[in-house]
N, C-alpha and C positions, 0 to 999 in steps of 0.2 A: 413340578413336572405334571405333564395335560396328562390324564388317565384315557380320555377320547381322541384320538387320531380321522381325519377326511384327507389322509396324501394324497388314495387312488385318483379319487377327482382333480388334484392338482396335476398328475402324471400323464395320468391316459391319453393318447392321442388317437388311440384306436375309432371302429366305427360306432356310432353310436347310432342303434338300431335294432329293433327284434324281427325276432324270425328266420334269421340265416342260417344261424348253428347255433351250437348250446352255448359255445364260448362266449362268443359274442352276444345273446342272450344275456351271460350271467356277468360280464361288464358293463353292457346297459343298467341292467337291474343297480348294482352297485352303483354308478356316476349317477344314475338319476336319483336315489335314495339321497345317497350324499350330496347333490344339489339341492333336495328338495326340505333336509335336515338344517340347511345355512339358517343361521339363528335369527338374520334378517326376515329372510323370506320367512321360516316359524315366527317373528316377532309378526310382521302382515297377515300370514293367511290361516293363523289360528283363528285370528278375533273375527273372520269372514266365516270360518267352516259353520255349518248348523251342528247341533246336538249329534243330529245322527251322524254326520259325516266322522264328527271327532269319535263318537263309540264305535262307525266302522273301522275306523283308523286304528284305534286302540283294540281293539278284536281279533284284527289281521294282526298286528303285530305280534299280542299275545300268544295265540292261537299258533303260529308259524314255530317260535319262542318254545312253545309247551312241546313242539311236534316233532324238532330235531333238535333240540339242546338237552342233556342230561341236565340234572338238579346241577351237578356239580361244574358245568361248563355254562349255565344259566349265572350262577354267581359268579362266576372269574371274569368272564367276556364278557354276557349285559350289564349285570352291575357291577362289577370292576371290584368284586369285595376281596380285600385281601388274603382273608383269611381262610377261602376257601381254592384259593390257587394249589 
């Protein structure tokens, strides 16, 4: 069984656009995350990012990661660990 799920992307038919409203906002965010996660496109435009690109990339993540997940919701949902479900 997959422990990572991308459904929303295959779902949504909504707009895909920012600035409207939050909603629409925070489905953008998601569909472009989740297209931009496709293990193709990560297999192509790693090996293109520079250094810094990849450390801002990894920064943002973290940083977002550290700013609204508990310790204990960092392990269940990022890393998928069981044991802290």
């Amino acid at each position: 069984m997959a422990l990572h799920s991308h459904d929303f992307v295959e779902r949504y038919s909504g707009l895909v656009g920012f600035g409207m409203n939050r909603k629409t906002d925070e489905d953008t965010v998601i569909y472009y995350l989740q297209k931009f996660s496709d293990d193709k496109l990560m297999e192509v435009i790693t090996k293109r990012l520079s250094d810094k690109d990849l450390n801002q990339i990894f920064e943002l993540i973290s940083s977002l990661l550290r700013r609204y997940l508990s310790e204990k919701e960092y392990h269940s949902l990022f890393l998928k660990d069981p044991d802290h479900d």
